[in-house]
PALUM-125882 format. One record per residue: residue number from 1; residue in three letters; y, x, z of N, C-alpha, C in turn. Coordinates in steps of 0.05 Angstrom, whole numbers, plus 32768, in hexadecimal, padded with zeros to 4 digits. Example, Ala and Ser with C-alpha at 12.3 -4.5 7.8 and 13.67 -1.06 7.14 Angstrom:
2
   k   r  n.Y  n.X  n.Z ca.Y ca.X ca.Z  c.Y  c.X  c.Z
   1 Ala 7F8E 8108 809C 7FA6 80F6 809C 7FBE 8108 809C
   2 Ser 7FD3 8101 808E 7FEB 8111 808F 8001 8102 809D
# end
This chain:
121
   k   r  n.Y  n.X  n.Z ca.Y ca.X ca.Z  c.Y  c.X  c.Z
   1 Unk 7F82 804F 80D8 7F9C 8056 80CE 7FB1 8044 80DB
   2 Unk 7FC5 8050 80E7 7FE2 803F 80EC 7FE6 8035 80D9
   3 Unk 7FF5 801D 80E0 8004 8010 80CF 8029 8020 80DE
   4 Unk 8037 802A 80C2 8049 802E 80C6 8063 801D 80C9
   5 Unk 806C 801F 80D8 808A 8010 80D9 809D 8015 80C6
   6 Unk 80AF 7FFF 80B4 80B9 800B 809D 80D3 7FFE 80A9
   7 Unk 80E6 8015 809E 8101 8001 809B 8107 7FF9 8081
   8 Unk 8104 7FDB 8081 810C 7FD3 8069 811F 7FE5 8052
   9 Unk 813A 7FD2 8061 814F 7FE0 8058 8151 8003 8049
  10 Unk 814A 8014 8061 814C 802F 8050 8136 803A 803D
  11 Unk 8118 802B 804E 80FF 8030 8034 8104 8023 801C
  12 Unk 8111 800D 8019 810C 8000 7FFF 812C 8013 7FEF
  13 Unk 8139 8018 7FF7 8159 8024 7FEB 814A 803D 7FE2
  14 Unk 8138 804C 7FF4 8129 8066 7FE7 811C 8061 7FD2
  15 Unk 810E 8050 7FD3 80F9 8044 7FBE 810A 803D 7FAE
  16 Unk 8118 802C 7FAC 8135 802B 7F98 813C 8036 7F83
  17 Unk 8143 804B 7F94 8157 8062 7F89 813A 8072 7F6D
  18 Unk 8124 8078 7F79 8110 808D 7F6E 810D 807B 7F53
  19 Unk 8117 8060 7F51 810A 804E 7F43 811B 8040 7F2A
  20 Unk 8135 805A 7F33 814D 8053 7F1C 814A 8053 7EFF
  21 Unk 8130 806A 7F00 812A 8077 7EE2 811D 8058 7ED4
  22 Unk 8114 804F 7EE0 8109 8033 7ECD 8111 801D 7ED4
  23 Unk 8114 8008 7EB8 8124 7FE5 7EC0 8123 7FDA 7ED3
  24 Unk 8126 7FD9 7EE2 8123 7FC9 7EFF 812B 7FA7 7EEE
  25 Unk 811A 7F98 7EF6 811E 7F78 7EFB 8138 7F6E 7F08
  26 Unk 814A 7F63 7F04 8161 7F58 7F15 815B 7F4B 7F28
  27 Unk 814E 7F3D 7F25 8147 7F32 7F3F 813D 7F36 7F54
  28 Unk 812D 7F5A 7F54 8128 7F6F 7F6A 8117 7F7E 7F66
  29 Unk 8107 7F86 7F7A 80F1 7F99 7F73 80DE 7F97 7F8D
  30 Unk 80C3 7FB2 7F81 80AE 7FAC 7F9B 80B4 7FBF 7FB0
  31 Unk 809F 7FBF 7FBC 809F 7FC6 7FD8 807A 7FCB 7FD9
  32 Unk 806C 7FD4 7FD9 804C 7FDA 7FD5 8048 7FF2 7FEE
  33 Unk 8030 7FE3 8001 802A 7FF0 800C 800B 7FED 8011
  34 Unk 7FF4 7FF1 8014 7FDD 7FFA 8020 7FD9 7FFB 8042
  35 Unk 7FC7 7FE2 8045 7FC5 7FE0 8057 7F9F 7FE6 8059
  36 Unk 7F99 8002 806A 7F7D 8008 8064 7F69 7FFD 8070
  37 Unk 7F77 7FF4 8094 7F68 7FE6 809D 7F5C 7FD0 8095
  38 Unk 7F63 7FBC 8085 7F58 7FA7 807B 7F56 7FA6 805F
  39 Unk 7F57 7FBA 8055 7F4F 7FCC 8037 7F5F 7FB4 802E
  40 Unk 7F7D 7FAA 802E 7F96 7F97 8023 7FA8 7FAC 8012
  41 Unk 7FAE 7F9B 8009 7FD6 7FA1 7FF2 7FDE 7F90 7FFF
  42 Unk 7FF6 7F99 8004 8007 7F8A 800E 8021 7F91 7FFD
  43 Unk 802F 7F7C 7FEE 8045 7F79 7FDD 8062 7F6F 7FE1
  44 Unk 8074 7F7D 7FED 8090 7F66 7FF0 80A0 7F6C 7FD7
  45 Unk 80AD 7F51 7FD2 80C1 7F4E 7FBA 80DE 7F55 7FCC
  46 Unk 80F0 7F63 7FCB 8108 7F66 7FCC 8117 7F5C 7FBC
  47 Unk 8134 7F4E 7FC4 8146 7F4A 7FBA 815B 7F6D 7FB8
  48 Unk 816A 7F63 7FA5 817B 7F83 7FA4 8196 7F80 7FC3
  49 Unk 818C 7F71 7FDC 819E 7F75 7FF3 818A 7F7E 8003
  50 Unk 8172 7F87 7FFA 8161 7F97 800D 8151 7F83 8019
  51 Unk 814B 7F6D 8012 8144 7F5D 8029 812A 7F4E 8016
  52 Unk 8110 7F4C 8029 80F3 7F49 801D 80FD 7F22 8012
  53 Unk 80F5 7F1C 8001 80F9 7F02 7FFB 80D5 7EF0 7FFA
  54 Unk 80C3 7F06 7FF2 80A3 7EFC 7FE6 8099 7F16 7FFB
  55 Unk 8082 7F13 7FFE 8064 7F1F 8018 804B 7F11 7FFF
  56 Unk 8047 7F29 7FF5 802A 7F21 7FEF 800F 7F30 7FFB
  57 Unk 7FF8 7F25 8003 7FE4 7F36 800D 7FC2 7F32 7FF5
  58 Unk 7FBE 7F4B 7FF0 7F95 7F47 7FEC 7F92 7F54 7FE4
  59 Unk 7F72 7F53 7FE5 7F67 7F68 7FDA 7F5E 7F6E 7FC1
  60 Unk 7F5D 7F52 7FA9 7F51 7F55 7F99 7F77 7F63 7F83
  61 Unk 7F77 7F6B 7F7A 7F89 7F81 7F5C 7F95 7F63 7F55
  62 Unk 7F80 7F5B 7F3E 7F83 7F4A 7F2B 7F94 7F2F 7F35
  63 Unk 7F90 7F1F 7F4C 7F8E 7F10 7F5B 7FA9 7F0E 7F62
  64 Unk 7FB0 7F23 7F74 7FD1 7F2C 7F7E 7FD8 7F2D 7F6D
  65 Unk 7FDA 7F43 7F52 7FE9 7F3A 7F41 7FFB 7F21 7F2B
  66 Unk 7FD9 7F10 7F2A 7FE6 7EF8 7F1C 7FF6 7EDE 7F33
  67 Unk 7FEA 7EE5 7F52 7FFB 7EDB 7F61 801A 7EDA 7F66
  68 Unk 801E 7F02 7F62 8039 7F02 7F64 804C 7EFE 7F4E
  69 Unk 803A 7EFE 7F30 8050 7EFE 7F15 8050 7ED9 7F1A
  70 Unk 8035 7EC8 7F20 8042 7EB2 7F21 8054 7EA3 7F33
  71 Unk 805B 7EAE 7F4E 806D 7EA5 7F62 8095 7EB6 7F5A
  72 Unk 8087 7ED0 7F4A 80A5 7EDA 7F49 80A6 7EE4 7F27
  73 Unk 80B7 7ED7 7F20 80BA 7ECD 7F07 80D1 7EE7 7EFC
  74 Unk 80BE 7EFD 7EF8 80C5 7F12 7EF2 80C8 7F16 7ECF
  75 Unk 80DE 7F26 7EC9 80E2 7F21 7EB2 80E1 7F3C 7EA4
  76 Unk 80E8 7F4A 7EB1 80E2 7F6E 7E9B 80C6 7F6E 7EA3
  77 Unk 80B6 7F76 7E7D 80A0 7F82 7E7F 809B 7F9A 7E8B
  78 Unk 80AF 7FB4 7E8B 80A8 7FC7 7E9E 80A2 7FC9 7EB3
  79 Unk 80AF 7FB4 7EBD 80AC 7FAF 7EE5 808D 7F9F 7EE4
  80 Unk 8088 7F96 7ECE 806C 7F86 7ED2 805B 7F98 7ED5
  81 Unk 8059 7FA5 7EC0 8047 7FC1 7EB6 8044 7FD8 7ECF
  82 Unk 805B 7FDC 7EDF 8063 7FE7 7EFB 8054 7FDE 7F0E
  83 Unk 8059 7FC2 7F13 8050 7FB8 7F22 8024 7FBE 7F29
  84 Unk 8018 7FBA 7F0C 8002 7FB6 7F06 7FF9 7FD4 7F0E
  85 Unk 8005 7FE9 7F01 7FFA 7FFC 7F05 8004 8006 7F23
  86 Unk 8019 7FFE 7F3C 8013 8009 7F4D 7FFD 7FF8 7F5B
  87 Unk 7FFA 7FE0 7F5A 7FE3 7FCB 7F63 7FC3 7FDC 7F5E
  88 Unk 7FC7 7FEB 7F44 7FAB 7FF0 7F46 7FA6 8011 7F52
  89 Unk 7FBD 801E 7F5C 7FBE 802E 7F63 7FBC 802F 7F7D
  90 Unk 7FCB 801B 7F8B 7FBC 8017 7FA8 7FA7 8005 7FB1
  91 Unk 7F9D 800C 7F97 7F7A 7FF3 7F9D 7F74 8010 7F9C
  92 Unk 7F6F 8023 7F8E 7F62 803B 7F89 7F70 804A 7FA5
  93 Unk 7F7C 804A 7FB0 7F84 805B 7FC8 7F74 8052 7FDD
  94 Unk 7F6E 803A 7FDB 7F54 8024 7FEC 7F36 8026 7FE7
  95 Unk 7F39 802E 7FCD 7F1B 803C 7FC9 7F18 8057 7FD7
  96 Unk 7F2E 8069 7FD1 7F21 808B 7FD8 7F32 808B 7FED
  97 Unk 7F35 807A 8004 7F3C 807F 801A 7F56 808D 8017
  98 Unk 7F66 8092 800D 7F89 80A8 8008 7F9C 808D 8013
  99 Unk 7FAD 809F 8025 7FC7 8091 8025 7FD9 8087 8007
 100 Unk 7FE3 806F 800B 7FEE 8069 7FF2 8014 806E 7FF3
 101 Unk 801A 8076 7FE0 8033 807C 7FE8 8040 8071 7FC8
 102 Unk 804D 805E 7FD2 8059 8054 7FB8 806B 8062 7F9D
 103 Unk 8063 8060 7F85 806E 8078 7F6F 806A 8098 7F72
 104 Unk 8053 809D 7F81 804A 80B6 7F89 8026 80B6 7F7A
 105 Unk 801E 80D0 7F77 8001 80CB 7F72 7FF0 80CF 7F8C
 106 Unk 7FDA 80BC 7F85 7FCC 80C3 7F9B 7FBF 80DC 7FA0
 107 Unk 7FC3 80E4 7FBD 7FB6 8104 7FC5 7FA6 80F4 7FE2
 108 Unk 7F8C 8105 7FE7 7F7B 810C 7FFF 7F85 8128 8004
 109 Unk 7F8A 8132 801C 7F87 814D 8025 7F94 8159 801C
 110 Unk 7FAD 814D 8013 7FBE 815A 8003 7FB8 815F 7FDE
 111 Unk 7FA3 8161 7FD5 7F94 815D 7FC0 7F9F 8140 7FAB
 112 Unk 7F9E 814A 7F90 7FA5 812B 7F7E 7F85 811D 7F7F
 113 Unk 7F8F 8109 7F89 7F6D 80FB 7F7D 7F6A 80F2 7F64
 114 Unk 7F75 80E3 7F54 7F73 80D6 7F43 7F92 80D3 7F36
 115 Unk 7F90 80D5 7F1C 7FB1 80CC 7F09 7FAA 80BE 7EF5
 116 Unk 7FBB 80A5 7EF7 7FB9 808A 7EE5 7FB9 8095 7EC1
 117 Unk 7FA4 8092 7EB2 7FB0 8094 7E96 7FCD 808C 7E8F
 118 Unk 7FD1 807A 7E9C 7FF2 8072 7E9E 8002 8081 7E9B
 119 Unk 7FFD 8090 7EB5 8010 80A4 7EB2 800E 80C0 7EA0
 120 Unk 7FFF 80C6 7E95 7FF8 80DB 7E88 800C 80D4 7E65
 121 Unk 800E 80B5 7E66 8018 80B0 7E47 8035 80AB 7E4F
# end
């Protein structure tokens, strides 16, 4: 799989924008992408000028997560709760092989593979 070229700036303003419906953190938001070749998460923290401030990488869920709540001192529980469930969503995109596409469900072949109890409540 390529690794795609992103533009910051307009991917994260997209991402942004889809992401109005819930509290956003003041201090910024993510950036989550899947990297398959080295079965990685890869995490950037944005500031709200578009610009990556934190790069987190691994493979283990649990691991990244308490890495990134303890380096970025995040304060809405929704963005935590956000955070966790897209983390384990592109560990699961890493399991069944699917492109991961951030705040989207995962599909193979066009097909849903899997939907978080999460989201169902």
């Amino acid at each position: 799989m390529k690794i795609k070229r992103i533009n910051i700036r307009k991917d994260a303003k997209e991402i942004n924008e889809r992401n109005i419906r819930c509290n956003l953190d003041d201090k910024g938001f993510f950036l989550i992408r899947v990297i398959q070749k080295k079965k990685e998460i890869e995490v950037g923290f944005c500031n709200y000028e578009y610009e990556i401030t934190h790069i987190f990488r691994g493979k283990d869920v649990e691991k990244l997560y308490k890495t990134i709540i303890k380096e970025i001192n995040i304060d809405n529980k929704q963005h935590l709760c956000y955070l966790g469930k897209e983390l384990q969503k592109a560990k699961d995109a890493i399991i069944f092989g699917c492109e991961y596409i951030q705040d989207e469900e995962l599909k193979k072949n066009n097909k849903k593979v899997i939907k978080s109890k999460i989201d169902k409540e």
